[in-house]
C-alpha positions in Angstrom: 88.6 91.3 10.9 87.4 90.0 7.4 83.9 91.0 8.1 84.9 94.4 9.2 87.3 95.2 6.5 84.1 93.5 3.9 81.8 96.1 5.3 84.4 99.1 5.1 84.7 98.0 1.4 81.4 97.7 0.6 80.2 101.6 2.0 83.5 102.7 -0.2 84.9 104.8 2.8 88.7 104.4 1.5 91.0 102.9 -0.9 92.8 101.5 1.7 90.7 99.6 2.7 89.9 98.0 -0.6 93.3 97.0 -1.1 93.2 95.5 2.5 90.4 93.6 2.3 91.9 92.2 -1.3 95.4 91.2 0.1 93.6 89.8 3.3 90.8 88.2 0.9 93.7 86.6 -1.0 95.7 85.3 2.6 92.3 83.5 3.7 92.3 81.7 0.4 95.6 80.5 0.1 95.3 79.0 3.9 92.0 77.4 2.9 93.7 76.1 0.1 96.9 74.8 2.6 94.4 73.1 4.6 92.3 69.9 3.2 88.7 71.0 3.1 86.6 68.5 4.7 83.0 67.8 3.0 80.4 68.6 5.1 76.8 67.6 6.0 75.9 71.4 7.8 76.7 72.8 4.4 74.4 71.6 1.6 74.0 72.5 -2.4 71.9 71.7 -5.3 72.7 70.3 -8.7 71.5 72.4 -11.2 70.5 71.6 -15.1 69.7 75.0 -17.1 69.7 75.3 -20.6 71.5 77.2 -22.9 70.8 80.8 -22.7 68.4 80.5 -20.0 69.5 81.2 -16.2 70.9 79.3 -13.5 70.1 79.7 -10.0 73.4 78.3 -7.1 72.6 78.3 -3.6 75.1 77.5 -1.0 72.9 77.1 2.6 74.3 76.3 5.9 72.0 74.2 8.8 73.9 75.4 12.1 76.1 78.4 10.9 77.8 79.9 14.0 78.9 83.2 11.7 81.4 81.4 9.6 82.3 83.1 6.1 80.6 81.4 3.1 82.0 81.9 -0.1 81.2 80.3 -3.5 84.1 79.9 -6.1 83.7 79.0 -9.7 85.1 75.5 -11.4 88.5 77.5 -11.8 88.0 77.7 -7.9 87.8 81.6 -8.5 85.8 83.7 -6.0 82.3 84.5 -7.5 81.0 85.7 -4.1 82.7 86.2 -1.0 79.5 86.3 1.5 77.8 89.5 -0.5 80.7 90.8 -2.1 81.2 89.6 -5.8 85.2 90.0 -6.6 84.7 88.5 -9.9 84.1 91.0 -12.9 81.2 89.2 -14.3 78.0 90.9 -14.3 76.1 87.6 -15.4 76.4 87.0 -11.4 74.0 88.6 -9.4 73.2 88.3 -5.9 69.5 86.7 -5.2 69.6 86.5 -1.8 72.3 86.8 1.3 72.5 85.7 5.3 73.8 84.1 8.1 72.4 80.6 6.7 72.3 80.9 2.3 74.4 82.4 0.1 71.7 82.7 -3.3 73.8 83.8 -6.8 72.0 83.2 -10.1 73.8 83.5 -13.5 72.1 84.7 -16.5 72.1 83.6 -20.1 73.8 80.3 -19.4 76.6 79.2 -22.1 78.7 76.0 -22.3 81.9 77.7 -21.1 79.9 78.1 -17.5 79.5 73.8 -17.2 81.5 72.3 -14.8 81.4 71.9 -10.8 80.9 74.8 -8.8 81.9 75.1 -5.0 80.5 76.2 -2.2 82.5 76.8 0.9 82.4 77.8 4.5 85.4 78.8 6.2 86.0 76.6 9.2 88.8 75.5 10.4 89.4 72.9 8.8 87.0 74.4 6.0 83.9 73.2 4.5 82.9 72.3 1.1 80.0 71.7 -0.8 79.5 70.9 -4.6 77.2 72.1 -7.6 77.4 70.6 -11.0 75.8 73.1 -13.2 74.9 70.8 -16.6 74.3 73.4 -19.7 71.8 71.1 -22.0 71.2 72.5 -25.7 68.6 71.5 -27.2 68.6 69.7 -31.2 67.6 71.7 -34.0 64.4 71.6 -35.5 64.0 67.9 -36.5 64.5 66.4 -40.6 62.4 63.6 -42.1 62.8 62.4 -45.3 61.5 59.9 -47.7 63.3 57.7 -50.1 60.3 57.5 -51.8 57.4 60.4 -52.8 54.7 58.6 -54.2 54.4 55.1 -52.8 52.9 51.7 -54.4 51.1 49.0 -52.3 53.1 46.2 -50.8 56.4 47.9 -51.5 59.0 48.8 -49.1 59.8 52.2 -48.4 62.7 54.0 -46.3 62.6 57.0 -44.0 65.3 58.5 -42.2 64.9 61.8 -39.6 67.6 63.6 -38.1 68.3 65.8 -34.9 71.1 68.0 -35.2 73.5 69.6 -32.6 71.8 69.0 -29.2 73.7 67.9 -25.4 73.1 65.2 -24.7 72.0 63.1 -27.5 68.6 62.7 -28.0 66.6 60.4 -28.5 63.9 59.6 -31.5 60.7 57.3 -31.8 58.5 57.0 -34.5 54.6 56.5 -35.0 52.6 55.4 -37.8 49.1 56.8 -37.4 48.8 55.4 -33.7 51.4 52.6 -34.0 54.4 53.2 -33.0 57.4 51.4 -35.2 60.9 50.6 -34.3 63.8 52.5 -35.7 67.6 52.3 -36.3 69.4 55.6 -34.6 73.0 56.6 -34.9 74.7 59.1 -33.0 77.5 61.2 -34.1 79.5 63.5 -31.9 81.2 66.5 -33.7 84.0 69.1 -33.2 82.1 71.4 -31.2 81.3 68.0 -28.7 77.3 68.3 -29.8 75.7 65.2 -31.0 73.8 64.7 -34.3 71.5 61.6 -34.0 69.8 59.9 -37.1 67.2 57.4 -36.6 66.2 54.7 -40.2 62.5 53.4 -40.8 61.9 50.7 -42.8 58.6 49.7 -43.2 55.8 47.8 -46.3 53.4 50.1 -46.9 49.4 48.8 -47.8 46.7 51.0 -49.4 45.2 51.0 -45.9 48.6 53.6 -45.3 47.2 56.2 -48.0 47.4 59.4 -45.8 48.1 58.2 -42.6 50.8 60.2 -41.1 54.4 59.1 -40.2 55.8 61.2 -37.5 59.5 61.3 -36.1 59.4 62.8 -32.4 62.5 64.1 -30.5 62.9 63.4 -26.9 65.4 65.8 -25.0 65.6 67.2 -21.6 65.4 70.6 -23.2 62.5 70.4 -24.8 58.9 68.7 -25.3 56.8 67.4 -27.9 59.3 68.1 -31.0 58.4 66.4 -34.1 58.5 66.1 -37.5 55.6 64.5 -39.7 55.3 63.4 -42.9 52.2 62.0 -44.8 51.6 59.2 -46.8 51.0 58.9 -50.5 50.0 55.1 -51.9 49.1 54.1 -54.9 47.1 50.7 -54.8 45.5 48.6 -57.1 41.7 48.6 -58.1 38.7 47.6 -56.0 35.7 46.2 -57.8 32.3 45.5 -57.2 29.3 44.3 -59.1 26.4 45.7 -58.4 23.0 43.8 -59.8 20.5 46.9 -60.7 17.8 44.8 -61.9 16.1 42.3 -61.7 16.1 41.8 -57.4 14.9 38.9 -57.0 15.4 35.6 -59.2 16.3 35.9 -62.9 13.8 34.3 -65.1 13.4 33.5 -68.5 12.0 36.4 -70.7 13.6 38.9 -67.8 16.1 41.8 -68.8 19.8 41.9 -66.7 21.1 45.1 -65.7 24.7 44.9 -63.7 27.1 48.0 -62.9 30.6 47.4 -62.4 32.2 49.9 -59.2 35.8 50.3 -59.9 37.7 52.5 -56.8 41.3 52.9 -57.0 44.8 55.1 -57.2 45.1 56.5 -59.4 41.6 55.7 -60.5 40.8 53.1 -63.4 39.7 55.3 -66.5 38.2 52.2 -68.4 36.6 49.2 -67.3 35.7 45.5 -69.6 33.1 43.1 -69.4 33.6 39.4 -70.3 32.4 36.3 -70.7 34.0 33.6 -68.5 34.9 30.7 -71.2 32.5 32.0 -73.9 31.7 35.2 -75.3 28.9 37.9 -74.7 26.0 37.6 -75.9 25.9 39.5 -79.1 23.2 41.8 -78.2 24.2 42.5 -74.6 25.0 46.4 -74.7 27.8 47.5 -73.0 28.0 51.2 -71.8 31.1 51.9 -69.6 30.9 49.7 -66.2 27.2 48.9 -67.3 26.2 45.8 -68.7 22.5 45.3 -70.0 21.0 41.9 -71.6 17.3 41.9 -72.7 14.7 38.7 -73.0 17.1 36.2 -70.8 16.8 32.7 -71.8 19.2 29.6 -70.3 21.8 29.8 -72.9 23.0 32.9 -71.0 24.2 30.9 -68.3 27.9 31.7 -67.1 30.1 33.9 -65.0 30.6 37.1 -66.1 33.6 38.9 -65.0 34.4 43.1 -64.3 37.8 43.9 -65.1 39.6 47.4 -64.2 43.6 47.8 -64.2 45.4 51.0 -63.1 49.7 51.6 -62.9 49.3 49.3 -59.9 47.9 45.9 -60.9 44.4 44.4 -62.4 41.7 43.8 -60.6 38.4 41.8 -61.3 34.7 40.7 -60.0 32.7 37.9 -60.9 28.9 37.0 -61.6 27.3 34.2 -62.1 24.3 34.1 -64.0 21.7 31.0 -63.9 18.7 31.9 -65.7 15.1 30.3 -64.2 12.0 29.1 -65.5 9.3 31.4 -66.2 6.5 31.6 -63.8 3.6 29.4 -63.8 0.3 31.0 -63.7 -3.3 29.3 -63.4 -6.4 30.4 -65.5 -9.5 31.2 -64.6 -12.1 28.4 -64.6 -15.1 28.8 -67.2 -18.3 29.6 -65.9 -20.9 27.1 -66.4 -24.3 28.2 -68.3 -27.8 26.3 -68.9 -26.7 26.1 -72.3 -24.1 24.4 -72.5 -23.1 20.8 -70.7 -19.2 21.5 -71.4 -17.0 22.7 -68.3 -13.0 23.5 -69.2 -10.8 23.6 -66.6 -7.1 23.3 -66.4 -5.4 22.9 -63.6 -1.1 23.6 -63.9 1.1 20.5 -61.6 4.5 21.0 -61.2 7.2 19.6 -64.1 8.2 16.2 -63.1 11.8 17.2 -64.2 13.1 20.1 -63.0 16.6 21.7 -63.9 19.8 20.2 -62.0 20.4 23.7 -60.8 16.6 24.3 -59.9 17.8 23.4 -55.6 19.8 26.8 -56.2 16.6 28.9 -55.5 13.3 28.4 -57.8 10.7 26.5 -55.4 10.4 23.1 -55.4 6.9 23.0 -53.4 3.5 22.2 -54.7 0.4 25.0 -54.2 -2.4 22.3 -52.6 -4.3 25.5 -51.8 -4.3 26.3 -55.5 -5.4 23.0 -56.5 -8.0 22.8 -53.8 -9.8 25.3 -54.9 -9.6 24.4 -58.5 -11.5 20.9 -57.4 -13.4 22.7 -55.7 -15.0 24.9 -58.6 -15.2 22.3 -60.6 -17.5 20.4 -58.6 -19.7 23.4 -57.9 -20.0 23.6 -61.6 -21.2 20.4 -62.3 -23.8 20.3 -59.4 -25.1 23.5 -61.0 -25.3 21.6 -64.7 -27.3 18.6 -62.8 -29.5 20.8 -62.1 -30.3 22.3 -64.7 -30.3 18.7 -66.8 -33.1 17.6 -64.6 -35.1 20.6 -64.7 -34.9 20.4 -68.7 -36.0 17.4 -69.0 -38.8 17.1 -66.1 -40.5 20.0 -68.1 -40.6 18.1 -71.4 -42.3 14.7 -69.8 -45.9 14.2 -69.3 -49.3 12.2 -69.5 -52.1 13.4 -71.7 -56.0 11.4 -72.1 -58.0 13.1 -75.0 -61.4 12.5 -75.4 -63.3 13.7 -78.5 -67.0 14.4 -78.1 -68.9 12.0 -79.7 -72.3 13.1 -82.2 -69.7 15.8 -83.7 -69.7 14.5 -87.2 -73.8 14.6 -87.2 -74.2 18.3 -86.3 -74.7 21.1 -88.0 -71.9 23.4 -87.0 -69.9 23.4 -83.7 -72.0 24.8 -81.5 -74.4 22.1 -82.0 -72.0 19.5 -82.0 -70.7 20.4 -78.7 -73.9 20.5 -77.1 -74.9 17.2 -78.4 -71.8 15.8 -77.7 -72.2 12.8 -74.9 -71.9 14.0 -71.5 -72.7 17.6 -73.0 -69.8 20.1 -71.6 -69.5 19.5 -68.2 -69.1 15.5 -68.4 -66.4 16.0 -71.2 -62.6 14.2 -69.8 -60.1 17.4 -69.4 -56.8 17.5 -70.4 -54.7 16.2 -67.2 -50.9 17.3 -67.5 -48.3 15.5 -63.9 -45.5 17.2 -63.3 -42.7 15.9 -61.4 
């Protein structure tokens, strides 16, 4: 009869029939309500979570329907839809989808008035319930970080707090430094409209490795994903210094110049830099230009640390030197070259000091050259072979045997001529002149 008088309604054919189908409508509910309803496994419902101004979709779905009546009432167990018939006045409800087996009603632009546990039921005898909690979730307001402190110093302690506003249920809120994610302190706070305000306290010592990394407060809710708030962070640190050796690369040495530069980094950054003298003073002619410090002719008595000082709002900061001046090099002379005219050979050949400084195992060498001094020996040998030489060619030149023999009738003659021939043994038996050489 129900299903007749439901179709006469629906087709509008009387006015009569309206009001029947109401007063017959309202008899059916007050039996089901006489009767206990019995919660069944052939008729079957789904939770549903929506959130707030969005839509929610109820179905009511029977397994093994054998043409009973479904109906699906609200949490004030008022009729929403009585199979497709909607007897409430609330055009939020619309019908999705209607048969023998589901009953499919979705309600639009969800508020928190529509929470609560919905019912669907088929009308056996005794009738049949199933239930749908419909959970309206409302999401927190755009998230609020704030800092105790704007401008940061390293090593001190800072404070943040971040806060999420008005949301169902309470959320939740983590927070990450850079990558690294730190623990905080949350509070939760439920107010007169039953929404929850959450506020979550960072306490963390910040370093100057923390200049501009971001601190981020993210909001985890069922409503919503990946809601954060970020802040970035502003340290002030102390100097760093570094002393840079310009010149000379290698070993300082007596008669050398010195050129150092002092690099000074910090935040804020060091506007003036000094130079000093580690338990004495500068030398008085070092010259000092900003972060460079220059020293001609280097000699021992320079010996010392040096120290590069910079200092900003922060703290002081400071590099040192130290400064060991080494003997000058050693260098060899050419050997003289050895002449026929001279018998004198200078030569000089440089050892190694006997004595070197206590601080000499620090770097200067320590080794003698044997190669050098071989070769020295060796020239000055060759040099005197050479002078033999040319001593016994010298003298062999100057040393000889001579037999003179003076014609004899010479003083008798009349000139030479005659005395030659009538010398004894004429001209070809005179003696000659024999001269040995060796």
């Amino acid at each position: 009869i129900l299903k007749q008088v439901s179709n006469m309604a629906n087709t509008g054919s009387s006015s009569l029939a309206t009001i029947l189908f109401l007063f017959l409508f309202q008899a059916a509910l007050l039996k089901g309500a006489a009767q206990e309803p019995v919660v069944s496994q052939n008729l079957v419902t789904d939770n549903v979570s929506v959130v707030e101004g969005e839509m929610a979709i109820i179905s009511c779905r029977v397994k093994n329907n054998d043409d009973s009546v479904i109906q699906l009432l609200n949490p004030n167990r008022q009729t929403i839809y009585f199979r497709d018939v909607r007897p409430l006045k609330d055009a939020r409800f619309q019908l999705v989808n209607f048969s023998d087996n589901e009953l499919k009603v979705a309600l639009s632009n969800v508020s928190l008035s529509d929470e609560g546990r919905y019912v669907c039921q088929l009308y056996t005898d005794p009738p049949q319930e199933a239930y749908a909690d419909i959970t309206v979730l409302v999401p927190p307001g755009n998230p609020i970080i704030e800092a105790r402190d704007e401008v940061l110093s390293e090593g001190n302690e800072t404070e943040m707090t971040c806060t999420a506003m008005s949301s169902k249920p309470a959320a939740s809120i983590r927070w990450m430094k850079g990558d690294k994610e730190l623990p905080g302190k949350p509070k939760v706070e439920l107010t007169y409209d039953k929404m929850y305000t959450v506020t979550s306290r960072l306490t963390f010592t910040v370093s100057k490795e923390d200049d501009g990394v971001p601190v981020a407060c993210i909001v985890d809710h069922p409503a919503v994903k990946d809601f954060l708030a970020q802040k970035y962070l502003e340290v002030q640190y102390k100097p760093e210094v570094k002393i840079v050796v310009e010149f000379p690369q290698g070993l300082t040495r007596e008669g050398e110049n010195l050129e150092l530069t002092c690099q000074a980094k910090g935040k804020p950054q060091p506007q003036r830099v000094n130079w000093v003298k580690v338990d004495d003073d500068v030398p008085s002619h070092a010259v000092i230009t900003g972060g460079d410090l220059y020293i001609e002719n280097l000699n021992k008595t320079y010996n010392g640390t040096y120290r590069c000082m910079a200092s900003n709002t922060v703290g002081e900061s400071f590099d040192d030197y130290i400064l060991y001046v080494y003997d000058a090099p050693t260098t060899t002379p050419k050997p003289t070259t050895a002449s026929t005219s001279t018998t004198t050979i200078s030569s000089t050949i440089s050892l190694p000091k006997a004595n070197q400084d206590s601080r000499a195992g620090e770097g200067a060498p320590r080794t003698v050259d044997h190669a050098v001094i071989g070769g020295v020996v060796a020239v000055v040998v060759f040099a005197m072979l050479c002078l033999l030489i040319v001593l016994g060619r010298y003298f062999a030149r100057h040393k000889g045997t001579y037999f003179t023999h003076e014609a004899k009738g010479a003083d008798d003659a009349a000139d030479a001529d005659t005395a030659i021939i009538n010398a004894e043994g004429g001209h070809t038996n005179s003696d000659e002149k024999k001269e040995y050489y060796i």
